[in-house]
N, C-alpha and C positions, 0 to 999 in steps of 0.2 A: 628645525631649521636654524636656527641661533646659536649653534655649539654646545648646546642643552640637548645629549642623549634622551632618545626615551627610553623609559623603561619598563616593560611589560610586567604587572600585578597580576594577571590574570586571566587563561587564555581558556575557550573554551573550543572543541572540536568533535564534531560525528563520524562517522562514516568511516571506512576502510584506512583512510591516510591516518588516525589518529594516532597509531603506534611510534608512526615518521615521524610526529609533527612533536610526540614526548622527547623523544631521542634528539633531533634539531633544539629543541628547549633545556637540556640538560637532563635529563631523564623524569622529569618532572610527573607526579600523579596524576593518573589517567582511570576514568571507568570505563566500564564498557557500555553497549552502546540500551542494555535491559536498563542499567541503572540510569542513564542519562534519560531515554524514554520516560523511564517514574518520575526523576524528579522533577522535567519541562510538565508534565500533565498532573504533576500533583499540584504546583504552583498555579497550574491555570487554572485548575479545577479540584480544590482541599475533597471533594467528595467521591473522585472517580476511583473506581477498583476495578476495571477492563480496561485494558487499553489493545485496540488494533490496528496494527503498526502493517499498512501494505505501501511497499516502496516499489523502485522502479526492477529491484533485479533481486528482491526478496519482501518476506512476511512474517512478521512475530505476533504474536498473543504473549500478552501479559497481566497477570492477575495480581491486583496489589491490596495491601492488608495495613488499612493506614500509611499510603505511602510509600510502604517496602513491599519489594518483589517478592512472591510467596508461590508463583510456578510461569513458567514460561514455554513458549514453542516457538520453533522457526520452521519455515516449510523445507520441505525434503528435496528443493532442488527442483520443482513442478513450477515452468516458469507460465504457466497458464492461470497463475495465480498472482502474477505480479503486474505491475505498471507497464513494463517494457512488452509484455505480450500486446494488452490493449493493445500499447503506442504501436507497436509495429504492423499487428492485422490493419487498425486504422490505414496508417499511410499506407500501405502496401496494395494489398487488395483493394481498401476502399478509397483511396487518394482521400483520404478525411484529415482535414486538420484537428492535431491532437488535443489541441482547446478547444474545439467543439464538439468533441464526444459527448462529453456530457447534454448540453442542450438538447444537441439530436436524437440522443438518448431517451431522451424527459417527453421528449412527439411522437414516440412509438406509439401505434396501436395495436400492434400484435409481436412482442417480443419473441425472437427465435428460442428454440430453449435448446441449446448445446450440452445442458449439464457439466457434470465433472468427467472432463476428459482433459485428452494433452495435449497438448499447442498444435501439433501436427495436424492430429484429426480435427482439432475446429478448424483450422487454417483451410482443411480441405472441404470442409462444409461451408463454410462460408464463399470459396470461390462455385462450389454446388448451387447454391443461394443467388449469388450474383447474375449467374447461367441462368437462373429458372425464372427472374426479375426479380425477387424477391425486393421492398422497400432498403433500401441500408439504413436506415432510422432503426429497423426492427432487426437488422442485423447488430448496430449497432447496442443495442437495448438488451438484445440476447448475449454478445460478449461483456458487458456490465454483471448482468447476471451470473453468466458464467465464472467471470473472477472473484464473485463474491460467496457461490457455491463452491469452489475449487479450494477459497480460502476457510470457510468453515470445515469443509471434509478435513482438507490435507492437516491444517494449521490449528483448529480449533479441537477439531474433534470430538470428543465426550468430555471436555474439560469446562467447569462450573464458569459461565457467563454472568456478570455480577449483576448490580441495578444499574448504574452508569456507566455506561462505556462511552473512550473516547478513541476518534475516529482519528489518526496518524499518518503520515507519511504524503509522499507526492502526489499518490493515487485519489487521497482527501477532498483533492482540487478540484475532481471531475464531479460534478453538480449532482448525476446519476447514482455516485457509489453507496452514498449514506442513504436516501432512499429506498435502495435495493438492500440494503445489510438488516432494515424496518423491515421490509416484506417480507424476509426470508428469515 
């Protein structure tokens, strides 16, 4: 404010824009978004070597070895494995607000089980469900599971899960996820 520029030491940035945001800055160094993942989760936690990274419009596995990245996977495009599937069966079909998936999740008593399928066909089972009365707590409980089944097939796969894993991304938030990724 005082005729004293500031001057930016040090920017940091995630996500899709970050290419923009080098080039705006002078073409300044950039990681990608593996190595940014390891180093927020090694700093939080010196001991973790899984990290599961499920966001709203994708999902990474990453396996770390002291630190550094040592294998990686992102899902194949199966958006039944991501944040934005929940978010949208919720509102849509279930007018449920996406902050309380989780809770209403956590009250099932009889989880639906959708398995590993594609958006489509859960989409069309669950308006099935809704038709037949079914509870939407246990609809809901059942698409929980589901993205965490979807997320081990598609993303995980036969690749070595370590002793610590941390649990990443926006999908994190829903109270139901880390539970279900225990059970399963």
């Amino acid at each position: 404010g005082h005729g004293c520029p500031l001057q930016a030491v040090q920017m940091s940035v995630t996500g899709s824009g970050r290419e923009l945001v080098s080039v705006a800055m002078g073409n300044c160094l950039r990681f990608n978004e593996i190595l940014a993942h390891a180093r927020a989760a090694s700093e939080a936690h010196p001991d973790v070597d899984t990290i599961f990274e499920i966001g709203g419009q994708d999902a990474k596995f990453i396996s770390l070895l002291k630190g550094i990245p040592v294998d990686y996977a992102m899902n194949d495009g199966c958006s039944a494995g991501t944040g934005s599937f929940l978010e949208e069966a919720a509102s849509s079909d279930l007018t449920h607000p996406v902050e309380q998936i989780g809770v209403s999740a956590l009250q099932a008593d009889a989880p639906l089980a959708f398995g590993e399928r594609c958006a489509a066909f859960i989409n069309s089972e669950i308006r099935t469900a809704l038709q037949g009365g079914e509870d939407p707590k246990n609809i809901l409980a059942g698409l929980v599971y589901s993205i965490v089944k979807n997320y081990l097939s598609r993303v995980v796969g036969t690749r070595h899960i370590g002793h610590t894993v941390l649990l990443q991304g926006g999908v994190a938030l829903n109270l139901a996820v880390a539970p279900a990724v225990a059970l399963l």
